[in-house]
C-alpha positions as CSV (number, residue, x, y, z in Angstrom):
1,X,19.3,60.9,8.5
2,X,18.2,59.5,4.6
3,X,18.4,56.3,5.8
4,X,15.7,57.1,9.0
5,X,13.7,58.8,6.6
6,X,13.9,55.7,4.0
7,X,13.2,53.5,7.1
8,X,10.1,55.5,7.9
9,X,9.0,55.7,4.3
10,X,9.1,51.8,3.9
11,X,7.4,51.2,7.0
12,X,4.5,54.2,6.2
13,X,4.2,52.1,2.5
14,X,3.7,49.2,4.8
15,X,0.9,50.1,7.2
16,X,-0.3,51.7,3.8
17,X,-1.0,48.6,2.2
18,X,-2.4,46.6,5.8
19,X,-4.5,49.6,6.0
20,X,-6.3,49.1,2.3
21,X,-6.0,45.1,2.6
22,X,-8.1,45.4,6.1
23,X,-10.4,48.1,5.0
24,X,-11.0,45.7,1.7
25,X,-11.9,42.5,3.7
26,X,-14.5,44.7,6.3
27,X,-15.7,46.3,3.5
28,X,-16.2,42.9,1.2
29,X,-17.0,40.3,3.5
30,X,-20.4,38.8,4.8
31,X,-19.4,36.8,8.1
32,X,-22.0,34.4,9.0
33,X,-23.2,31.5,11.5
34,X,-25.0,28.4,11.5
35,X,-26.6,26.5,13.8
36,X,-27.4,22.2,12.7
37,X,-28.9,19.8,14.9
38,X,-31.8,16.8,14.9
39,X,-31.1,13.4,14.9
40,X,-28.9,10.3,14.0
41,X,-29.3,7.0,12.5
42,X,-26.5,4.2,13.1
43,X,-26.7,2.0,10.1
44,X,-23.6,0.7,10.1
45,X,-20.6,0.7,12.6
46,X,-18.0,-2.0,12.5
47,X,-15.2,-2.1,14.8
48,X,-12.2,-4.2,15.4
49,X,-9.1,-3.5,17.5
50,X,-5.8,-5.4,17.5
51,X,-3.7,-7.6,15.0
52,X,-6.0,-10.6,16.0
53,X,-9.4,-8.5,17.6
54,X,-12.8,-9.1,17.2
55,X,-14.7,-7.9,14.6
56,X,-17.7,-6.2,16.6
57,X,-21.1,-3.9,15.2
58,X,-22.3,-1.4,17.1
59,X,-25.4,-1.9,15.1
60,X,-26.2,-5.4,14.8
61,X,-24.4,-6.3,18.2
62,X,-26.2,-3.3,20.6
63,X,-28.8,-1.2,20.7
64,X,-27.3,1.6,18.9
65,X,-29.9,4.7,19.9
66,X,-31.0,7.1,18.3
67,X,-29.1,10.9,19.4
68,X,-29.4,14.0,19.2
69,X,-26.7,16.1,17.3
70,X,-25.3,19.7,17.3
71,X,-22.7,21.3,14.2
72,X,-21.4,25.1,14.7
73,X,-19.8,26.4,11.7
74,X,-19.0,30.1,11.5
75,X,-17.2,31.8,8.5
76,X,-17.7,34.6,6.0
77,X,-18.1,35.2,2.1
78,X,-15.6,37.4,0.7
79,X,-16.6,39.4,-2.7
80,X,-19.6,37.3,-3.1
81,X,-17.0,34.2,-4.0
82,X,-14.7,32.9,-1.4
83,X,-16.0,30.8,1.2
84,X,-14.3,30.6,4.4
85,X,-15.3,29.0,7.4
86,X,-14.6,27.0,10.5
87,X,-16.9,23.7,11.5
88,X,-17.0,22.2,14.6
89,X,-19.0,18.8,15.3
90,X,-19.4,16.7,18.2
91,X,-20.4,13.4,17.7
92,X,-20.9,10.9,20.5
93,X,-22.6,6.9,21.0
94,X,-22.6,5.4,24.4
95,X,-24.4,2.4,24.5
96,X,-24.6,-0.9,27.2
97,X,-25.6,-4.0,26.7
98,X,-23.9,-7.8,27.3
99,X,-23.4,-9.7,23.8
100,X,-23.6,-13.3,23.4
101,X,-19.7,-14.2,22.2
102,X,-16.3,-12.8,23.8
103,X,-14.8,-9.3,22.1
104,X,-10.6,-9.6,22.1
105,X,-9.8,-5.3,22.1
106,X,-6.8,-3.7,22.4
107,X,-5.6,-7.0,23.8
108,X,-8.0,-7.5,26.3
109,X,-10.7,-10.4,25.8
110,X,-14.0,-8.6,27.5
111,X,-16.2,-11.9,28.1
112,X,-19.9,-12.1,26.9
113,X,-23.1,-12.2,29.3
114,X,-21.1,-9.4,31.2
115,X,-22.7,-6.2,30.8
116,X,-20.4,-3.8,28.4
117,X,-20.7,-0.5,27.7
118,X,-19.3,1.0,24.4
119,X,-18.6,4.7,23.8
120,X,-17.8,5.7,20.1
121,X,-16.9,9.4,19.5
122,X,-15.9,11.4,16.8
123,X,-15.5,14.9,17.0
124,X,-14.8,16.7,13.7
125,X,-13.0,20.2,13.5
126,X,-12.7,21.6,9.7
127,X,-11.7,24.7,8.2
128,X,-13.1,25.0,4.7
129,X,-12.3,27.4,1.6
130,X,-14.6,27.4,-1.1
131,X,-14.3,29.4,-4.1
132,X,-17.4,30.0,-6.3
133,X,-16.7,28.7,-10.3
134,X,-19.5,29.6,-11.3
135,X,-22.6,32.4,-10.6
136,X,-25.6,32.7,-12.6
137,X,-28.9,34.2,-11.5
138,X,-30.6,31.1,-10.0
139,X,-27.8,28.7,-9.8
140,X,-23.7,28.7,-7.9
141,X,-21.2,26.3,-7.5
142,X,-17.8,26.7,-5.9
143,X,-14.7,23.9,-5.7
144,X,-12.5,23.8,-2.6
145,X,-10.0,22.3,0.0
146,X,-10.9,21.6,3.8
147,X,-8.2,20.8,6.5
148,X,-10.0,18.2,8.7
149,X,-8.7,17.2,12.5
150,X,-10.9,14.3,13.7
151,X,-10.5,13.5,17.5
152,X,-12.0,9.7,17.7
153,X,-12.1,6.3,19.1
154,X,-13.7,3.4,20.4
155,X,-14.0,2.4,24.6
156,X,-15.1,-0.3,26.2
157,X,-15.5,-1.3,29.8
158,X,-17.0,-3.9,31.7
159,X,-16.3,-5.0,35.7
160,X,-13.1,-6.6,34.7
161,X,-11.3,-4.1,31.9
162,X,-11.1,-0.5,30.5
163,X,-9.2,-0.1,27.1
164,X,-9.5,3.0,24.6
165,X,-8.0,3.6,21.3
166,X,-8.9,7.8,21.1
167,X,-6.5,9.3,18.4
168,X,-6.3,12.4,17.1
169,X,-5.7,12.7,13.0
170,X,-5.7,15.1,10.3
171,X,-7.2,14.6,6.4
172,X,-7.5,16.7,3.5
173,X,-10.8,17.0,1.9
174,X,-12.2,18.2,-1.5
175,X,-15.7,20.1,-1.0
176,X,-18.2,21.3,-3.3
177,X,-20.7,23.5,-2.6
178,X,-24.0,24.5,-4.7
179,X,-27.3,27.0,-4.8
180,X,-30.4,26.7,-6.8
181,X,-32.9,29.9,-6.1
182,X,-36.1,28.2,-6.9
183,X,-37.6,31.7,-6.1
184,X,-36.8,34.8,-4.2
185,X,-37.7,32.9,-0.8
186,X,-37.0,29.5,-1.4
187,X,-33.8,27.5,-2.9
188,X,-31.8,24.2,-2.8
189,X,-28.6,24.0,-1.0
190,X,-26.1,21.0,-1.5
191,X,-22.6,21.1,0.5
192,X,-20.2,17.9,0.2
193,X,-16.7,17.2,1.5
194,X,-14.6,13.7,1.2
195,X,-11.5,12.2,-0.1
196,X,-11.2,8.4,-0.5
197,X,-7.3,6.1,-0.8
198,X,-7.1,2.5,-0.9
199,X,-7.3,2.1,2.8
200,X,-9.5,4.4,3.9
201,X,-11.9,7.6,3.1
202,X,-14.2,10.1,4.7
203,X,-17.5,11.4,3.0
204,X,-19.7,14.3,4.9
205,X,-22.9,14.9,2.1
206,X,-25.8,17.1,2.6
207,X,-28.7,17.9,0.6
208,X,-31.4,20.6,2.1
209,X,-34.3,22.5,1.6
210,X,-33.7,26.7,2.1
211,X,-36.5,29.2,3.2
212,X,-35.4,33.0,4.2
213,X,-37.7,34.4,6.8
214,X,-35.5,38.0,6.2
215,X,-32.6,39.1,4.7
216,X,-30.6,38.1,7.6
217,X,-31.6,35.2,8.7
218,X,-32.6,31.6,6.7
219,X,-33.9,28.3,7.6
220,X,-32.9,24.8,6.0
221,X,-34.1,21.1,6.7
222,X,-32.5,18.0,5.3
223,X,-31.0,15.2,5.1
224,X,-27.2,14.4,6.1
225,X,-24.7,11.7,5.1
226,X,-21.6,10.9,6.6
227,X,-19.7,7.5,5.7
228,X,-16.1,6.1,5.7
229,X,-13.8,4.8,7.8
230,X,-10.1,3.3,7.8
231,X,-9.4,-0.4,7.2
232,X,-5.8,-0.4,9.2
233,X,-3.5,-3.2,10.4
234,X,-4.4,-3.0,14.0
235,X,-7.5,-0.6,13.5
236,X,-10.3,-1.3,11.7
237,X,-13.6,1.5,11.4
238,X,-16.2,2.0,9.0
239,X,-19.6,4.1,9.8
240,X,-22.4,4.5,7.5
241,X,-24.7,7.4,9.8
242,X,-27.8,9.2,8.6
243,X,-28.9,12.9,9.8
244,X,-32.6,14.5,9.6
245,X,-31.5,17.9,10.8
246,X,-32.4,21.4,10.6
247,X,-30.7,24.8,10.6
248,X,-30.6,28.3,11.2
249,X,-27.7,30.3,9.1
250,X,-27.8,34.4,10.0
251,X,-25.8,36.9,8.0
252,X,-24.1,39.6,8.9
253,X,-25.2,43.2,6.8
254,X,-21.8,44.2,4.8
255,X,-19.8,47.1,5.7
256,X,-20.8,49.3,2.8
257,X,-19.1,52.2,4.2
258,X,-16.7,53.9,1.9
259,X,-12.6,52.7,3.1
């Protein structure tokens, strides 16, 4: 019987505890969405596949085009300090041409005058913490960590082959995030995530304008970065793409009610 009753007693401290935890994080956090898109500028995209493959541009060689583009990201702020969110961003280049010289990829020599056509994606899925170091009345900055899974590749195809080299790969990234209020309206937003090694790195940068129409809901227009690649054995990738974009972010009111 004292030990049921110490059972019951540990697992009432238990849902105790869960119970304040939860009714702090509803009653702190500000969850939030935002919606990016406009459009993107190849200005550099090298590509080469296999021990002995062709070094190829997808800018110099084709008629990259310009795209449209689309980012999700939905998170909250907890406590006015952590950032939390999840990103997801499609990212897709098909292009056809023919090219003047033979491409050897992924084994495969894909002969010129033969009309190609060349699909580069890269679809980027982050979670991002971000914890403010600073607050001031017109001014925040907050240091992180984001967990990055990229699913991305190179295809080509003509009449004669089809060869792919889509992977699926995972990165850390350090981010930074900062705020200027130039008024009660109108602000400055930077947000930057990248790591760089000797073989490789992965740079996402953007700098924007911010207007709120309401307390809710706030436009931004900027400019985007995102450069890198990986200089491998048998792979070799780097980009260099520009974004013009826009966005809408709306926030959630807080649960002010008392736990």
């Amino acid at each position: 019987m004292n030990h049921l009753i110490s059972k019951l007693a540990f697992q009432s401290r238990y849902w105790i505890i869960f119970i304040c935890l939860n009714s702090n994080l509803t009653t702190n956090a500000q969850p939030f969405v935002n919606l990016e898109s406009g459009a993107c500028f190849t200005d550099m995209n090298d590509i080469r596949n296999g021990n002995n493959g062709t070094l190829f541009s997808l800018k110099n060689d084709f008629q990259t085009p310009v795209i449209p583009f689309l980012r999700l990201r939905a998170g909250y702020l907890l406590n006015g300090k952590n950032h939390f969110s999840f990103l997801y961003a499609p990212l897709k280049i098909a292009e056809t041409g023919t090219i003047p010289e033979d491409i050897l990829f992924d084994g495969k020599n894909f002969k010129a005058n033969i009309p190609i056509e060349v699909i580069y994606k890269f679809n980027s899925y982050r979670f991002t913490y971000n914890r403010r170091i600073i607050i001031k009345n017109n001014f925040k900055f907050g240091l992180g960590l984001s967990a990055k899974i990229r699913d991305a590749g190179v295809s080509l195809k003509n009449s004669e082959h089809l060869r792919e080299n889509f992977s699926i790969g995972f990165a850390p990234l350090i981010n930074l995030i900062a705020n200027w209020e130039i008024s009660q309206k109108m602000g400055v937003d930077f947000f930057g995530e990248g790591i760089a090694a000797t073989k490789g790195r992965a740079i996402d940068l953007s700098l924007s304008g911010r207007y709120r129409f309401s307390k809710n809901l706030q436009g931004n227009i900027g400019y985007r970065l995102l450069e890198g690649g990986a200089n491998g054995t048998y792979r070799y990738n780097f980009i260099q793409l520009h974004f013009i974009f826009v966005s809408l972010n709306y926030s959630f009111n807080k649960n002010n009610k008392e736990p």
